[in-house]
ROSEDREN-945065 format. One record per residue (C-alpha): x, y, z. Coordinates in steps of 0.5 Angstrom, whole numbers, padded with zeros to 4 digits, always signed. Example, Ala and Ser with C-alpha at 12.3 -4.5 7.8 and 13.67 -1.06 7.14 Angstrom:
residues 2
+0025-0009+0016/+0027-0002+0014/
This chain:
residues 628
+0170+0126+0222/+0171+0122+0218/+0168+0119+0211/+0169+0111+0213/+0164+0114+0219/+0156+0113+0216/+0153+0118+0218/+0156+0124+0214/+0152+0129+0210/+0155+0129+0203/+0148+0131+0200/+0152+0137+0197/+0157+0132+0193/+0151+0129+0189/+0147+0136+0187/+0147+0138+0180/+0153+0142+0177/+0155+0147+0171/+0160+0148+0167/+0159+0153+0163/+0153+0149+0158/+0154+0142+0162/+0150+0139+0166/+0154+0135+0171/+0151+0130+0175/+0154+0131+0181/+0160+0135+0183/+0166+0129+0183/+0170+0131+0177/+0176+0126+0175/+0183+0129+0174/+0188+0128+0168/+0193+0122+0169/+0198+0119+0165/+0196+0113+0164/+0202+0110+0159/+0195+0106+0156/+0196+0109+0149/+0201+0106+0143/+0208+0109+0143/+0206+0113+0138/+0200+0116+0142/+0194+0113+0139/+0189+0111+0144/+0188+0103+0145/+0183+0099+0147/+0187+0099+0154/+0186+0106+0155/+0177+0106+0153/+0176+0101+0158/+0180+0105+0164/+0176+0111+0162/+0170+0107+0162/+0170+0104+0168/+0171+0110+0172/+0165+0113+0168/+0161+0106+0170/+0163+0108+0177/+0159+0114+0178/+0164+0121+0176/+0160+0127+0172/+0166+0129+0168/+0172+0125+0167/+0179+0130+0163/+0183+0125+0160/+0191+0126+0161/+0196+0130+0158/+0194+0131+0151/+0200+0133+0147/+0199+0138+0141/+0206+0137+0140/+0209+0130+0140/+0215+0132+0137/+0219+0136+0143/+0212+0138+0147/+0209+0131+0149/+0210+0128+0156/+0216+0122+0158/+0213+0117+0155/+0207+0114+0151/+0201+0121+0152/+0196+0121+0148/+0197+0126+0142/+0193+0130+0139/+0197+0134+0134/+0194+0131+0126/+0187+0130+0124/+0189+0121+0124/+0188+0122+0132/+0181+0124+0131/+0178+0118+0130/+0181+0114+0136/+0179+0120+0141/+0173+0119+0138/+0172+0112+0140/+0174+0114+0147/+0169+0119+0149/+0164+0116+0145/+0165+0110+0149/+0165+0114+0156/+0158+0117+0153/+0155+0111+0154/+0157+0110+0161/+0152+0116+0163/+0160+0121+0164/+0163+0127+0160/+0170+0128+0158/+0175+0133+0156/+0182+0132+0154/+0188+0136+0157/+0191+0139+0152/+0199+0140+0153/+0206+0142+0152/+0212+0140+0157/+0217+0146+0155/+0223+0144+0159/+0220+0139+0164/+0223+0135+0158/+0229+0130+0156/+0233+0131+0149/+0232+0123+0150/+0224+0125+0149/+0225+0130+0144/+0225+0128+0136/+0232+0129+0133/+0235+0128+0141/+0234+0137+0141/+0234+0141+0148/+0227+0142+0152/+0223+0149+0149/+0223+0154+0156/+0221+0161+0155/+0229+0162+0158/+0234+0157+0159/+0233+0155+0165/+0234+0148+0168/+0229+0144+0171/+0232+0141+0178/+0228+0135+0177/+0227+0131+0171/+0229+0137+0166/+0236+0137+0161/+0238+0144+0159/+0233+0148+0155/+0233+0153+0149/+0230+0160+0150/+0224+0160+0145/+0224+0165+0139/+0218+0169+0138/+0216+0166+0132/+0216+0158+0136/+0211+0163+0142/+0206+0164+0135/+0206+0157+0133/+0206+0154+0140/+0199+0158+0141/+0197+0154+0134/+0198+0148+0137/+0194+0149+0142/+0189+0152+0138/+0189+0146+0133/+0189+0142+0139/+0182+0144+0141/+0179+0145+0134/+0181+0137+0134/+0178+0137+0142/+0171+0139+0139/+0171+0135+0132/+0173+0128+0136/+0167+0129+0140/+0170+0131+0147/+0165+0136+0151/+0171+0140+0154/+0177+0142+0153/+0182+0143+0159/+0189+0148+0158/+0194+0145+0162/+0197+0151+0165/+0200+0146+0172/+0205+0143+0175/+0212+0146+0172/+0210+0146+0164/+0210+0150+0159/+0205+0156+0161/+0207+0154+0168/+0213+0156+0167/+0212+0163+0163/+0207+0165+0168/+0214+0163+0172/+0218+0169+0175/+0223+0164+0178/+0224+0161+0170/+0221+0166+0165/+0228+0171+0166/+0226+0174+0158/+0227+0181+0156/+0222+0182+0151/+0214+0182+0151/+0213+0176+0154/+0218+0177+0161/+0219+0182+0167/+0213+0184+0169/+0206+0179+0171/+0203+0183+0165/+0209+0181+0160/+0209+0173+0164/+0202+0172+0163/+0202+0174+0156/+0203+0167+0153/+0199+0162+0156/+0193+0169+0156/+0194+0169+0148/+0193+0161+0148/+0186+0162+0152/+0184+0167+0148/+0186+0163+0142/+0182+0156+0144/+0177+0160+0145/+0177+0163+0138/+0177+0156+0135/+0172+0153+0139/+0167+0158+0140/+0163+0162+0145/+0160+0157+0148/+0164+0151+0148/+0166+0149+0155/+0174+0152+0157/+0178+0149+0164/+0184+0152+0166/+0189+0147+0170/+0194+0152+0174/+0198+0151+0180/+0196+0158+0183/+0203+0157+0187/+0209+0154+0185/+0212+0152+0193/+0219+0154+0191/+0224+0159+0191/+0223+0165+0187/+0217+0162+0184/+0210+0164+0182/+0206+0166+0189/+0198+0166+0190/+0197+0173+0189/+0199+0173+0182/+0196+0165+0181/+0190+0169+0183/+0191+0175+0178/+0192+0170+0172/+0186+0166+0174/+0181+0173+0174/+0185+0176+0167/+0182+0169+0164/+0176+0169+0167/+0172+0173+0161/+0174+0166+0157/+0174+0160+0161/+0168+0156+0163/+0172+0154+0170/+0179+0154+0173/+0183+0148+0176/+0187+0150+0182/+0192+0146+0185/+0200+0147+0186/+0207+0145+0185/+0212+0144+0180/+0217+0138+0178/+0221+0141+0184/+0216+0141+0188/+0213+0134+0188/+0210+0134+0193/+0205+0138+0192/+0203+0135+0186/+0202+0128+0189/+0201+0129+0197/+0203+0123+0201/+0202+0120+0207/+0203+0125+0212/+0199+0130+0209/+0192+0132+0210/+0188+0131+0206/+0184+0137+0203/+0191+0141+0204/+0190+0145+0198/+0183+0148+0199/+0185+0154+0202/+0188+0155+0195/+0181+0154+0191/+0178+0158+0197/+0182+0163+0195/+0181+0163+0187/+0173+0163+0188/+0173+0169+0193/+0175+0172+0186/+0172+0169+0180/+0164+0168+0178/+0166+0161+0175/+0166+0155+0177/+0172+0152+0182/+0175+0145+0182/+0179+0143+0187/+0184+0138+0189/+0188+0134+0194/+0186+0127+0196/+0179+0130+0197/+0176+0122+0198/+0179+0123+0204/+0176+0130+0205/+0169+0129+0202/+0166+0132+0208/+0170+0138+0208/+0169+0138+0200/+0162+0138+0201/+0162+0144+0206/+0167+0148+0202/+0161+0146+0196/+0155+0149+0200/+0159+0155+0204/+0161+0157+0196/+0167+0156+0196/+0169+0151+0191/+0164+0147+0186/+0167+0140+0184/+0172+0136+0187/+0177+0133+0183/+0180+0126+0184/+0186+0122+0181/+0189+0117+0185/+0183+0116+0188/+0180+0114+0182/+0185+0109+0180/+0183+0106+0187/+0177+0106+0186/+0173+0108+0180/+0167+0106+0184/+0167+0111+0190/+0161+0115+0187/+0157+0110+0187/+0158+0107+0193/+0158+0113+0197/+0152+0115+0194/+0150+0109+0198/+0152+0110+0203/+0157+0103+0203/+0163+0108+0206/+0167+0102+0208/+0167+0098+0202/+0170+0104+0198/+0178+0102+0197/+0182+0109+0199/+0188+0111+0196/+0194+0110+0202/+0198+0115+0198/+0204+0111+0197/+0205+0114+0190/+0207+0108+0187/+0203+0109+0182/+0208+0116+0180/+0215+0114+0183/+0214+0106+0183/+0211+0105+0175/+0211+0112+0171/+0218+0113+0174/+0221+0107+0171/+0217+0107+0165/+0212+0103+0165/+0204+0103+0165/+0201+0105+0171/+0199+0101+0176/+0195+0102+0184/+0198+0097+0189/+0191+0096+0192/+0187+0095+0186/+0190+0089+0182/+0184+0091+0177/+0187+0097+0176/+0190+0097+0168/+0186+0090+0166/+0179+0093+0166/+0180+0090+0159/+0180+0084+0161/+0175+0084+0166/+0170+0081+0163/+0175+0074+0163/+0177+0075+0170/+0172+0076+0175/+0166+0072+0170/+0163+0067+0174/+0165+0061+0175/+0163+0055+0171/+0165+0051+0176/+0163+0054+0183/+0167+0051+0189/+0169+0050+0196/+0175+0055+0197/+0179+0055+0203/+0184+0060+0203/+0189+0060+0209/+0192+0067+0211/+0188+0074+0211/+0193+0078+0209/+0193+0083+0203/+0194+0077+0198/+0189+0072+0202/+0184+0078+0203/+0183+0079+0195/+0184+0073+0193/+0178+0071+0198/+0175+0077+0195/+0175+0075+0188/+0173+0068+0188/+0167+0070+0192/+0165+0075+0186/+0166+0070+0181/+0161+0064+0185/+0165+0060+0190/+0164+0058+0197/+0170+0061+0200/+0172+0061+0208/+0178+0064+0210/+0182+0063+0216/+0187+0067+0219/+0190+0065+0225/+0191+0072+0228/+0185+0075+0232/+0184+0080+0226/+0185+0081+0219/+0192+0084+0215/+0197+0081+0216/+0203+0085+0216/+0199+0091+0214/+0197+0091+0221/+0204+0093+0222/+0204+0098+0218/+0198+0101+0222/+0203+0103+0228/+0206+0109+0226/+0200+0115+0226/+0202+0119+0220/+0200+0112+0216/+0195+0110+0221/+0190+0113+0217/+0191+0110+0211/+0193+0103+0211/+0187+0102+0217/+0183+0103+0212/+0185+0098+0207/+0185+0093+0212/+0178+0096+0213/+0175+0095+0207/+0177+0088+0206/+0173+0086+0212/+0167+0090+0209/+0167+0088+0203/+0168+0080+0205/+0162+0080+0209/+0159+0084+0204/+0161+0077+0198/+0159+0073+0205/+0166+0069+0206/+0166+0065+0212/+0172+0069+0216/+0174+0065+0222/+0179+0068+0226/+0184+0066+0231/+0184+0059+0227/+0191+0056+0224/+0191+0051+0218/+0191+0045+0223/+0184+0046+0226/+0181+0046+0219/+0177+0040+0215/+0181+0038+0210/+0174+0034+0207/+0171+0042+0207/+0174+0045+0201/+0176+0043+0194/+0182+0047+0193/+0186+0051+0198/+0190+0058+0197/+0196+0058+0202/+0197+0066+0204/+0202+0065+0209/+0206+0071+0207/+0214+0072+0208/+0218+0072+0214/+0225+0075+0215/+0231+0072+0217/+0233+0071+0225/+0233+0076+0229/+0240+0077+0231/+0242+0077+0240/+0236+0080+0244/+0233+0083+0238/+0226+0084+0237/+0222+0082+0230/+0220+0089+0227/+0214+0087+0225/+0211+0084+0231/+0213+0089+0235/+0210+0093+0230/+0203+0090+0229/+0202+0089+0237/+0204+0097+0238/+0209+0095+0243/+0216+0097+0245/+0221+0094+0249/+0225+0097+0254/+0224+0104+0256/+0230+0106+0254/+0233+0108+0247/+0231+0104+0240/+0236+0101+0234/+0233+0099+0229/+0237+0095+0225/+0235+0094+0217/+0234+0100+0212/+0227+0099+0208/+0221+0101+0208/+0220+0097+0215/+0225+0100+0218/+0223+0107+0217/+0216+0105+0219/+0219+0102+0226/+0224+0108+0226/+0217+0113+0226/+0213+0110+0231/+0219+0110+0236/+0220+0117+0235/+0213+0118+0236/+0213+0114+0242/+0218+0120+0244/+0223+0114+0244/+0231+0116+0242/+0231+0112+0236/+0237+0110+0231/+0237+0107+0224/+0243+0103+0222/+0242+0101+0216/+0249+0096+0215/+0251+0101+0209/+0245+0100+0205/+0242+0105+0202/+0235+0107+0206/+0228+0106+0203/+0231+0102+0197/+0225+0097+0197/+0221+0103+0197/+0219+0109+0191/+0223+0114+0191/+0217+0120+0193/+0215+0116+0198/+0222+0114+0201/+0223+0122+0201/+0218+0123+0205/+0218+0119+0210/+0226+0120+0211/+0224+0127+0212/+0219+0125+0217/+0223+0121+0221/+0229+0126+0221/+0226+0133+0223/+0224+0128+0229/+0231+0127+0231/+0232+0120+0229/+0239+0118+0226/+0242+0114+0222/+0248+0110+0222/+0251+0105+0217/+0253+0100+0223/+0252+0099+0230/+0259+0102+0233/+0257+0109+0228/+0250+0109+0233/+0253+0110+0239/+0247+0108+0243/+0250+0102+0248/+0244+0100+0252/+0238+0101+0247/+0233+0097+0246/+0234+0093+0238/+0228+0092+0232/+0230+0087+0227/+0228+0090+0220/+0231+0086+0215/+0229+0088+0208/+0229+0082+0205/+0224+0077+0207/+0222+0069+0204/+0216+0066+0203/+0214+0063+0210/+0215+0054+0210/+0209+0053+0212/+0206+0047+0210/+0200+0047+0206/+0193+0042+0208/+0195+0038+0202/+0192+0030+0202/+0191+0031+0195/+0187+0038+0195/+0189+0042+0189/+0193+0047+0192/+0196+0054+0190/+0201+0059+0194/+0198+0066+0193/+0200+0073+0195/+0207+0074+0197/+0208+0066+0199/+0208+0066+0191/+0211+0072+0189/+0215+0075+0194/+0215+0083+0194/+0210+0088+0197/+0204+0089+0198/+0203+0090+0190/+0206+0083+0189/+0200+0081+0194/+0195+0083+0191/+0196+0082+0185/+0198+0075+0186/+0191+0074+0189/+0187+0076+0185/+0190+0073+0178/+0190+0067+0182/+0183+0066+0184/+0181+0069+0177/+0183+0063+0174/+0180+0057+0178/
C-alpha cells in the first residue's frame, strides 16, 4: 500500500519519543544536509535560518543541521559548511537554533571531519587530505597523508570543542559524524585503515579513534546531555567495513551515546548514500533492524522513508526502529508532517529522487536546490513572494505542464482567480511521458498527483481537453503561456519519443532504436526494454545522459544495460534493420504556439520561457506568478 492511499494507519509516527532527556514530539527526524546556505567563511546566513525554519514550521520533532566542521582548515566539507571550529560562531549558531525554537523543533549539529574524502583545492595551503593511511578515495578524494599520533589526539580536541560549542550555542544534541566514507568511517574502515600501530589491524584497534572521540564528547558536554551517532553500518565495497563490525561498533558506543543513526555507503558507493529512482524505498531498514536487536538505545532510520511511512511505522510499533529520518524528502517538502498528520496524502510533494539536488547543484558548486519545490533556497524570501496580491486577478494559464501547474498554484495562493486549460485529457505535460517507464512510475506519478490535489485543494478551475482557441479571451486579465517545448521532426518513419511515451504505446512488435541520448532516450529505452522489446540506443556520438546528473545518468545507464539494451553511436552501428524508431532529440524549443493576445498582459511561463527541464519549469512558474 502506499501512503498517497487515505486510509493508512501512521498513528505511530506521531507518538511521542525519547532521546535521551528529549521529549520529541513525534518520530520524524530531519537528517543533515549540506545546504551551501552559509558564507564562504562557514558563518550561518539569514538564508540558512529561515530553511531550517521552514522545516520546523512544517511539523519535524528534530532537525540536525548539516556537516558541521571542527576543522575548516583541512576537515570542512567541499564547499561553504557551516564551521564550528572558534567561539566567533557561537553567536550565528545561536541565531539558527533559537529561531528553530521558535517554531515548536529541536536541533543539533553535525560535527564533522572530512579526512580523505577531501581536495588540496579545499585544503588551506593547498596540502594533501588526513586519512588514517594513504589510501585514495576513488571518488571525490586526492591522495592523502597518514595522520600521526599527535594529529589523532588533536583531532579528538576537535571534536571535543565542537561539542563543548554545540552546547554553549544552544543546540539540544549533538551528532558524531561517523558515515558516508569521512574520517571516523574511514578508521573503522578495513578497506581504508591499512596502519600498523594501535589504531589499525584488529576491529579493536580500528575502533579506537572514532570510540576515543565519543567518549571525549561525552566528557565535554556531560552525562546527560544528548549524543547521536551517524554511522554507515556497511560500507557496500570491496573489502569494506561489513554489518557484524558496524553492529559491534554500535554496542561498544552505546554506554555514551543517546542514539545511533544508521545508514550505509561511502563516496564510492554512492548510491547507498542518495538512493535513486529504482530503489525501494525503506531499502536500508533491515540495516537498523539489525542494530536495534542489539542496543537499548533509540534507532534512527533512513531511506526515503517518506515514501515508506507505512513500513517505518510498523518497524516503529514491532520495536524495530524509533525515528525516521528524512532528508531530500525534507527539502521537497518541509510540510509533509503536517499534512500527513492530516490526513492530506496527495498534497504532500514527494521527492522523485532524481538527485539533482546532490549531482545537479552541490556537484558543480552551487547552493542546493529541489526541481519541484522552487521554494526550496528562497524561504527567506517568501514572506514578498507569495504575499497577497494586492491586486487580485483573473488569471488564465494555457497549458498543465509542471510550469503552468505551479504557476496556477502559486497565483491562487496569492488571492487571483485562476483557470487553467490543458488541451489534453490530463494534467502533466510531459511529465506524464516520464510516468511509462515502471522504475519511475511511482515517483514522477505522484508529482503529477500532487498538482492535481493541491489546485482543487487552492480552487483553480481545471478544464481539461481544452485549447487556447476555445477560450474567452474577455475572461482574464492576464495570461500565462506554458505550452512547453517541442523537438525538432522526426526523421523518416520515426515516431516522437515523447507522445509514444505519454500514451504508453509502441509501434511495431519488432525491435526498437532510439535515436538521441538524453534523459528521453534513456526513459524511451527503459520502457522498450520493459516491454521485453529488443532495444538499441544510438546516440549519434553524443555522450549519454548529458542533460542529466551524473548520479542519476548512472543509474539509469545501468538499469537499461543490465536488461540488455545496447547502445550505438550511429544507426549502421546498431545493426537492427527492420526496427521500429523513437525519435528522442535532447534538445527541445519553446513551442510556437501563439498566446490569446487582443491586448491582454501576457507572459511566457515555464519552459516556454526559460528552456530546460523540469527545474527551469518550476521555477519559471512560480516566480512568474510571484510577481503579478
Amino acid at each position: 500500500m502506499t501512503i498517497t492511499e487515505d486510509k493508512v494507519d501512521l498513528r505511530a509516527l506521531f507518538t511521542e519519543g525519547w532521546i535521551g532527556r528529549l521529549r520529541l514530539k513525534n518520530r520524524l527526524v530531519q537528517a543533515p544536509m549540506h545546504t551551501r546556505y552559509a558564507t564562504d567563511f562557514g558563518e550561518v546566513t539569514e538564508r540558512l535560518i529561515q530553511y531550517h525554519v521552514a522545516r520546523a514550521r512544517g511539523g519535524i520533532s528534530f532537525i540536525t543541521l548539516e556537516n558541521t566542521a571542527v576543522n575548516w582548515e583541512e576537515g570542512r566539507a567541499a564547499g561553504n559548511p557551516v564551521r564550528i571550529d572558534d567561539d566567533r560562531f557561537i553567536t550565528g549558531l545561536h541565531n539558527l537554533v533559537d529561531a528553530v525554537h521558535r517554531e515548536g523543533s529541536l536541533m543539533a549539529t553535525q560535527l564533522h571531519h572530512a579526512g580523505r574524502q577531501n581536495m588540496s583545492s579545499n585544503i588551506d595551503g593547498g596540502g594533501a587530505p588526513v586519512a588514517p593511511s594513504t589510501v585514495q578515495s576513488k571518488v571525490g578524494g586526492d591522495p592523502p597523508r597518514e595522520m600521526s599520533q599527535d594529529e589523532i589526539a588533536a583531532v579528538v580536541e576537535e571534536f571535543r570543542e565542537g561539542a563543548r560549542r554545540s552546547k554553549a550555542a544552544g543546540f539540544d544534541a549533538v551528532e558524531i559524524h561517523g558515515a558516508h566514507g569521512y574520517l571516523l568511517t574511514q578508521f573503522l574502515s578495513p578497506n581504508v585503515n591499512l596502519r600498523t600501530d594501535e589504531y589499525g589491524g584488529s576491529f579493536e584497534n580500528r575502533a579506537r579513534f572514532p570510540l576515543a572521540v565519543v567518549q571525549a564528547i561525552r566528557e565535554a558536554v556531560g552525562p546527560d546531555f544528548p549524543i547521536v551517532y551517524r554511522i554507515s553500518v556497511e560500507e557496500r565495497t570491496e573489502g569494506g567495513m561489513e554489518l557484524e563490525d558496524g553492529v559491534a561498533f554500535c554496542e561498544l558506543i552505546e554506554p555514551y551515546v543517546d542514539a545511533i543513526s544508521v545508514t550505509a555507503g561511502i563516496y564510492e558507493s554512492m548510491s547507498w548514500i542518495f538512493t535513486m529512482q529504482g530503489t525501494d524505498p525503506g531499502s536500508l531498514l533491515p540495516l537498523s533492524k539489525a542494530v536495534k536487536a542489539k542496543v537499548g538505545v533509540p534507532v534512527i532510520g533512513i531511506s526515503r522513508l517518506g515514501w515508506a511511512l507505512e513500513d517505518a511505522a510498523r518497524a516503529i510499533e514491532a520495536g524495530e526502529l524509533d525515528f525516521v529520518a528524512m532528508a531530500r524528502t525534507q527539502l521537497a517538502d518541509p510540510d509533509l508532517p503536517v499534512k500527513t498528520q492530516r490526513g492530506e496524502h496527495r498534497r504532500v510533494r514527494r521527492c522523485i529522487a532524481c538527485n539533482e539536488c546532490v549531482g545537479g547543484f552541490l556537484f558543480n558548486g552551487w547552493s542546493v536546490r529541489c526541481v519541484i519545490n522552487p521554494e526550496a533556497g528562497s524561504e527567506h524570501l517568501l514572506h514578498e513572494a507569495l504575499g497577497a496580491s494586492r491586486n487580485p486577478r483573473r488569471v488564465l494559464v494555457i497549458g498543465g505542464g509542471p510550469g503552468g501547474c505551479e504557476a496556477a498554484r502559486v497565483a491562487a495562493l496569492r488571492g487571483h482567480k485562476v483557470r487553467l486549460v490543458e488541451r489534453a485529457d490530463a494534467l502533466g505535460g510531459q511529465l506524464r511521458a516520464s510516468t511509462a517507464p515502471a522504475f519511475k512510475r511511482r515517483e514522477m506519478q505522484s508529482l503529477i498527483d500532487y498538482y492535481e490535489a493541491e489546485l482543487a485543494a487552492l480552487g483553480v478551475d481545471v478544464a481539461l481537453g481544452t485549447t487556447a482557441t476555445d477560450v474567452d479571451r474577455n475572461a482574464a486579465d492576464v495570461v500565462l503561456v506554458a505550452t512547453g517545448t517541442v523537438g525538432p521532426p522526426a526523421p523518416n518513419d520515426a515516431v516522437d519519443a515523447i507522445e509514444a511515451l505519454a500514451a504508453r504505446t509502441l509501434p511495431g512488435d519488432g525491435p526498437i532504436v532510439v535515436l538521441g541520448s538524453g534523459e528521453t532516450a534513456l526513459n524511451a529505452a527503459a520502457f522498450c526494454v520493459e516491454q521485453e522489446r529488443p532495444t538499441t540506443i544510438v546516440t549519434g556520438g553524443e555522450p549519454l545522459g548529458a542533460d542529466m546528473n551524473p548520479l542519476l545518468a548512472g543509474q539509469v545507464e545501468a538499469y537499461v544495460r543490465e536488461r540488455g539494451v545496447q547502445i550505438a553511436d550511429s544507426p549502421g552501428a546498431a545493426g537492427t534493420p527492420g526496427s521500429a524508431t523513437l525519435w528522442a532529440p535532447a534538445r527541445l524549443d519553446p513551442d510556437p504556439a501563439q498566446a490569446p493576445g487582443d491586448g491582454l498582459s501576457t507572459f511566457d511561463v515555464g519552459t516556454r520561457a526559460r528552456p530546460g527541464r523540469l527545474y527551469e519549469a518550476t521555477q519559471s512558474g512560480f516566480w512568474t506568478a510571484a510577481r503579478l
